[in-house]
N, C-alpha and C positions, 0 to 999 in steps of 0.2 A: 629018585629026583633026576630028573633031565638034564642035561647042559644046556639045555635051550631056553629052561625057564629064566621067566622076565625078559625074556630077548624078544618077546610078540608086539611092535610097534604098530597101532594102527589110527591110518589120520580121516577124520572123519570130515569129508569136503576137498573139491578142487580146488577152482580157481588157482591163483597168483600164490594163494599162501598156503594152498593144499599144496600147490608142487612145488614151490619152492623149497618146502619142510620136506618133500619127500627126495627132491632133488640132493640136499647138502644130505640126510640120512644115508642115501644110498651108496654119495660120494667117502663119506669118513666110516661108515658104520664096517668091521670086520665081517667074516664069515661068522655065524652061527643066529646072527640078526634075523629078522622078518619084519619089512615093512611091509603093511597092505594099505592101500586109500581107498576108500569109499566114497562113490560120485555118481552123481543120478542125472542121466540129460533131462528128468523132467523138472529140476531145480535149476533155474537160470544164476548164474553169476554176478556182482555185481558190474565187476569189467569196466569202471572210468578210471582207472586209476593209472595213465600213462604218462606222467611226470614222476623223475625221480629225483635225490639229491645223491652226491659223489661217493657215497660207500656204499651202493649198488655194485661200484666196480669194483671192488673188496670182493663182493661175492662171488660174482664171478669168476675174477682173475683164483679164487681159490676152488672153484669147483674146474679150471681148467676151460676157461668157455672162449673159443676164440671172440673177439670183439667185431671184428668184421661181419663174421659167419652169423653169430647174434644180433647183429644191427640189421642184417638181410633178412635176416628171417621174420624180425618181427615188424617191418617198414619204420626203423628208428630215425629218429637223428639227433642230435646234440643238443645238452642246456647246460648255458653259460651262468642259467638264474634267470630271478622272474622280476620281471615289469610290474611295478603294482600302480595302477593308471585311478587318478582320480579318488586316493585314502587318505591324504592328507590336506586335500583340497578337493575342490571340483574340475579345477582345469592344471591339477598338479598331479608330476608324475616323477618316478624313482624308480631306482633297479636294486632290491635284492642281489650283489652276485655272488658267485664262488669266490674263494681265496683271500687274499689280504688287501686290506685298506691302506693302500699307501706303501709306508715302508717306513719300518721303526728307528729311530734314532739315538742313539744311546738306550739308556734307561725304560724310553718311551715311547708310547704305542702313537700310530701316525695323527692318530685326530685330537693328540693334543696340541702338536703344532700347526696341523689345519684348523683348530680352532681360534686360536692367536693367528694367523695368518688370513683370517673371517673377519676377526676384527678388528683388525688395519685394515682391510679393507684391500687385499693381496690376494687371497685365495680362490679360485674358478670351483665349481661344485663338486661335491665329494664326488662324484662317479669319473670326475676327473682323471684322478691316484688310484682308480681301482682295477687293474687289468681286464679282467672278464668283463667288465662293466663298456672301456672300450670296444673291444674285441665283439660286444652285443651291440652296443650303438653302432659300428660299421657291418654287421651283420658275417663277422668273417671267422674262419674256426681252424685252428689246426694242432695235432698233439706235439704235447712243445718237452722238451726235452732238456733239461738243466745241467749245467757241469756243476759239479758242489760250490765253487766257486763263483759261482753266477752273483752278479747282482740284482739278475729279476730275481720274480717269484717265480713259481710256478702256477699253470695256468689249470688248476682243477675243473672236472667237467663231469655232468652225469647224460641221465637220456630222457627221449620223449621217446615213448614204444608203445605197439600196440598190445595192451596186458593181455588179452586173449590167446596172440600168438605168443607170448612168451610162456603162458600155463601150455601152452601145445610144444611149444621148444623145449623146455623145461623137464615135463611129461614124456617124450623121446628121451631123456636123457637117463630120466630115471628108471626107465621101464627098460633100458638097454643094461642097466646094472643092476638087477634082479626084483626092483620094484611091481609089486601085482595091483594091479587096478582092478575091483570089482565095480560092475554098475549094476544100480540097484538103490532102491528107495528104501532109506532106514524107519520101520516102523514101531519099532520097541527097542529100549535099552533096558539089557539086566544088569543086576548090581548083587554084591557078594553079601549075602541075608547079614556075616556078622559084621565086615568091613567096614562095607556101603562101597565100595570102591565100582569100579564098572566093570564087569567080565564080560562084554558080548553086547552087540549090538546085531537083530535080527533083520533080514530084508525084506522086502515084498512079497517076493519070490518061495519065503520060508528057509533061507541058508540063514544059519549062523554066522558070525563072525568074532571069535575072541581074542581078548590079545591082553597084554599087560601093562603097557600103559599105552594112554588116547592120547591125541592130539585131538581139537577142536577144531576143525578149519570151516565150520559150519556157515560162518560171514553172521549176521546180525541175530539169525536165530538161537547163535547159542546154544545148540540143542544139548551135550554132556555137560557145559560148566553150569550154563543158565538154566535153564529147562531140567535137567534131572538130579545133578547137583542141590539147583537151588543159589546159587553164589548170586548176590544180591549188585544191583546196579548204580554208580552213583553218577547223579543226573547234573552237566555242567552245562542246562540250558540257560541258567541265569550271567551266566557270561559270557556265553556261546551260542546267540539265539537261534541262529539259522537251523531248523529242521526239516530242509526238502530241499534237493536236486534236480535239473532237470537236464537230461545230455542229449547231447545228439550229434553224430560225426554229419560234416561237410565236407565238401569236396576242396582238394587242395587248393590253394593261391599260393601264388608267389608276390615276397620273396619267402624265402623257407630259411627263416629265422631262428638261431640258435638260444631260447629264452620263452618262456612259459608269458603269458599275460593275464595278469588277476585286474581286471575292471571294475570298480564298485559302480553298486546299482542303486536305485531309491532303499532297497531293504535287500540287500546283499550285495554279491559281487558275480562277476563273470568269469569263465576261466577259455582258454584259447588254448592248445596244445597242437602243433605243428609236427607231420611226419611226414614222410615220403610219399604214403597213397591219399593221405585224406590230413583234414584238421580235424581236433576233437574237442568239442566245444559244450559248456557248461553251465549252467545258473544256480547258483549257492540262495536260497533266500531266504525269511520269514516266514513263512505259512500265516502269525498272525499282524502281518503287516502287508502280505501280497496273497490273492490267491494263485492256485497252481495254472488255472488258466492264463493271467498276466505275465506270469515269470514265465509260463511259455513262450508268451506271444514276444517277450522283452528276449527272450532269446534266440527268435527266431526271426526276428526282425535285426538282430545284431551282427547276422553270419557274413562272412565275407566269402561263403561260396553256397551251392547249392544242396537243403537235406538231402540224404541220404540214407535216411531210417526215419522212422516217426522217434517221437521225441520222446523218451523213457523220466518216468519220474520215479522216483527214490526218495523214502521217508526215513530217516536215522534221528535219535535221540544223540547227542555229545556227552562224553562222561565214558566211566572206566567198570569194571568187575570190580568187586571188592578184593577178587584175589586172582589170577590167573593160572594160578596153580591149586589146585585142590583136589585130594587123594589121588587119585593116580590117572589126572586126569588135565592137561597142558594145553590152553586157548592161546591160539595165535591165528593174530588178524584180527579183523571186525568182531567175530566170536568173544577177545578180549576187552573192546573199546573203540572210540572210534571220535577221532578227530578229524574235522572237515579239513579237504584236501588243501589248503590255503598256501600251504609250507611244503606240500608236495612229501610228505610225512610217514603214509600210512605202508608202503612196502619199506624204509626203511625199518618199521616199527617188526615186521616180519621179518624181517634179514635178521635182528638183534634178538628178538624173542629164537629166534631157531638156534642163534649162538648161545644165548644160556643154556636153551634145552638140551645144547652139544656138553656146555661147561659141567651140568650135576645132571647128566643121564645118570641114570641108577644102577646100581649094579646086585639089586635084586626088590625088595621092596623098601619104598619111598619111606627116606628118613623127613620126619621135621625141621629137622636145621636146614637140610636143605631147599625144600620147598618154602621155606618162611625166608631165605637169602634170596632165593630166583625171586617172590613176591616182593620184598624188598628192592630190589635191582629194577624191575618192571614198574612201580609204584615212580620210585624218583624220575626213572628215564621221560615216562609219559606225562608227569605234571608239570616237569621243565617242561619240554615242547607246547604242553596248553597256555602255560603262563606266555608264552612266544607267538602264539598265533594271538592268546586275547590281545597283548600290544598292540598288534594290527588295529582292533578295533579300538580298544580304548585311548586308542592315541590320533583319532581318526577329527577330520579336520572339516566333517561336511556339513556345516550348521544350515538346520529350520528343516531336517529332516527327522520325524519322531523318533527311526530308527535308530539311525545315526547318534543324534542327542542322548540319548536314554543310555546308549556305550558308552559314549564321552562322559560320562556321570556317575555311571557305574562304579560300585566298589570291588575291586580286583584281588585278587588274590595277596596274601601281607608282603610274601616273598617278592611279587614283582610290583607292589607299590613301594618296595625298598629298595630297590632295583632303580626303577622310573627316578625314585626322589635322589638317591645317588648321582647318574648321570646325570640329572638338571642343574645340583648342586656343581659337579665337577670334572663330568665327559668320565667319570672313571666307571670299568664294568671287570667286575671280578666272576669270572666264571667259578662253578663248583662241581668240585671230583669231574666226572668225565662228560658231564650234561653236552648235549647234544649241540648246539648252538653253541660259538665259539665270540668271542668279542667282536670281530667285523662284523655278523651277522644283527648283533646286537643292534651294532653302531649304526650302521645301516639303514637299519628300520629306521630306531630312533628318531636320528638326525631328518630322515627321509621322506619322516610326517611330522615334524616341526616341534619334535622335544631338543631345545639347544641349550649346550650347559650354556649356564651363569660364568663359570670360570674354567681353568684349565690346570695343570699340575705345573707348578711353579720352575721345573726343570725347563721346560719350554720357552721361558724368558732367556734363558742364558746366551741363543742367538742373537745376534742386531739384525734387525729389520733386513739388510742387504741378503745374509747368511740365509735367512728364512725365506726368503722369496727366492730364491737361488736354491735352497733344498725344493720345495715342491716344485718348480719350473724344472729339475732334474726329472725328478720319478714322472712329473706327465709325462714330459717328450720322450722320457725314454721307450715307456709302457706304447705311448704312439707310434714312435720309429717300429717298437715287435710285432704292435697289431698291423702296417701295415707292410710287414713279410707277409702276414697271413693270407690263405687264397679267400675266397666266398663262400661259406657256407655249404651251399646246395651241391657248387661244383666240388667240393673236398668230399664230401660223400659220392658223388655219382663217382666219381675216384674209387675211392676205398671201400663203401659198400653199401655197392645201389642192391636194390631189392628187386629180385625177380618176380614172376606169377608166383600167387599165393596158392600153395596147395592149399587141396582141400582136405 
């Protein structure tokens, strides 16, 4: 017996979440490991996914990645949160942002007493009390820095980057700490006669390749979990209808805005994404409500600069793997599920899948308890977030349009129809264990597309009217006096990190 055995990690697929996975392995993983990836330039990518949310920089800050150096590389820039234009009305609009709603007061959370402060008839609109939400309405950005004793918040922030160059960033990093990159088109997968497990996966070319346990980073093909497995799919188009994308980068405009924009359409939405070289722009929509030639023409008609590429369509089913782990064989990314980009979700959803695969690596062959826990942990993460994005629609405010209607109607999932029915009764939201979406996030939406509780938590009365109007008239101004120290957006990056010539 070898001291090497079970140490052969090999990840099948690039992209974002091939190297990201090969990236964090290569960072923690000891001497005696082997990672190899396998990557074919004849299999394209699917590469839209360049909005993120705030523990993207978690990963990074722990794989040691300067932020500057990272934002040049890949033409990023800043998101404060997304604009969602036109989901709760036609000519109505909200901001999703990072960080806290307000500021809590005793016992309680801020939008109980912006709710009593609504109904005197007192209070200016939640994005008011919300710092980032400021900070995006003046289009202005800078990293803020808290003594413990602060009475702001903190102003959390993630990126808009281009995912391409960040698999190329990424991909340098890992191949500089012992990571082997084979290219080559995988044509056969073998599996162990008594196991079933996967021992080898062959290429084109006729190499071999074995290892001991697989990563999937295959993207929608699923070729180890789906495909040779067999691990079955469950399909969340009845709440999730949109099954077709269509992108296509434009040329930059200014201003260069620190905030994602999701625009709904007759039967989807749109999506905007601002970077340093270009915008990156998108159509979410029905297939059986638009054809793919309308949702082009609607997306291309809506740019506010000039294509760039012809216009890529992309077909995904919504819904998850039955299991993401099975025999010795780990999907992350598309490979495991795939939630429309709405929430800006799906590299988070790989940052977290790579942390468990960090949590029960195995330390020879793949126990049960552990696989049925990572399964476990993967199942809850991912059907919070869908229950979060279907909100969007199910709560959506655009009547006489079939699409529209038919969501507004729909029956939802029980955990967020308890959820919905809670808040409306009494602004209260109780998150559960570590779910992803935090109560501002909640609240947010909610409020945002016109779920408004009925009542509020009885603490809330204990001010007089004076008291109350004098608390939230504090947190605005104050939140306003911070945002404007702030510089401008565009010029804070051409600052700290403008983006040179794009190697090739």
């Amino acid at each position: 017996m070898t001291a090497d055995l079970h140490k052969r990690i090999v990840i099948v697929g690039g992209g974002t979440s091939g190297w990201m996975t090969a990236a964090a392995l290569a960072r923690f993983l000891e001497s005696g490991w082997s990672v190899t990836l396998i990557e074919s330039d004849e299999i394209g990518t699917i590469g839209v996914g360049e909005a993120t949310i705030p523990m993207i920089r978690n990963f990074n800050q722990t794989l040691g990645i300067d932020e500057a150096a990272f934002m040049a590389a890949t033409q990023g820039s800043y998101k404060l949160g997304i604009q969602f234009e036109g989901w709760g009305g036609f000519d109505q609009s909200y901001i999703h942002a990072f960080g806290l709603v307000g500021r809590g007061l005793g016992l309680l959370p801020f939008q109980h007493y912006w709710l009593r402060a609504r109904a005197e008839g007192s209070a200016g609109p939640l994005c008011d009390y919300v710092l980032n939400a400021q900070a995006a309405a003046e289009n202005r950005f800078a990293h803020v820095e808290r003594r413990s004793d602060s009475p702001l918040p903190p102003m959390p922030y993630a990126y808009h980057f281009d995912a391409a160059l960040y698999a190329r960033f990424l991909r340098r990093f890992a191949e500089d700490r012992a990571v082997v990159r084979r290219e080559g088109r995988i044509v056969e997968v073998l599996r162990h006669g008594e196991s079933g497990d996967v021992s080898a996966v062959k290429l084109a070319d006729g190499d071999m390749v074995e290892g001991d346990l697989f990563v999937d980073c295959s993207g929608f093909r699923s070729l180890l979990l789906g495909q040779t497995l067999g691990v079955g799919y469950q399909d969340w188009s009845a709440w999730l209808g949109c099954d077709r994308a269509v992108a296509v980068p434009s040329s930059r405009t200014d201003p260069l805005v620190p905030y994602t924009r999701s625009i709904a359409q007759r039967a989807g939405w749109r999506w905007r994404i601002p970077l340093q070289h270009r915008t990156g722009n998108g159509h979410v929509f029905c297939s059986a409500q638009m054809s793919e030639d309308e949702a082009t023409a609607i997306l291309l008609d809506g740019l506010d600069g000039e294509a760039q590429a012809e216009p890529r369509m992309i077909r995904f089913q919504s819904g998850r793997r039955d299991r993401f782990w099975d025999r010795n064989v780990v999907a992350i990314g598309l490979a495991s599920g795939f939630i429309e980009p709405l929430e800006s979700t799906a590299i988070h959803l790989v940052q977290t899948a790579i942390s468990r695969l960090l949590d029960f690596l195995p330390n020879g062959p793949v126990a049960d308890a552990d696989r049925d826990s990572f399964n476990r942990l993967a199942v809850f993460e991912i059907e919070k977030i869908r229950d979060f994005v279907i909100l969007h629609y199910a709560a959506n405010g655009r009547h006489g349009e079939p699409f529209w209607d038919a969501l507004r109607t729909m029956d939802v999932p029980e955990p967020l129809a308890q959820r919905i029915a809670m808040f409306r009764a009494s602004g209260r939201i109780v998150r559960e264990h570590d779910e992803l979406f935090d109560v501002p996030g909640w609240v947010q939406v909610m409020i945002g597309q016109g779920i408004m509780p009925e009542s509020w938590h009885p603490l809330a009365d204990q001010l007089d009217s004076s008291q109350l109007g004098g608390f939230l008239e504090t947190v605005k101004a104050a939140y306003a006096r911070d945002v404007a120290r702030m510089p401008n957006h565009s010029d804070y990056i051409a600052r700290f990190c403008p983006a040179g010539a794009i190697d090739g």
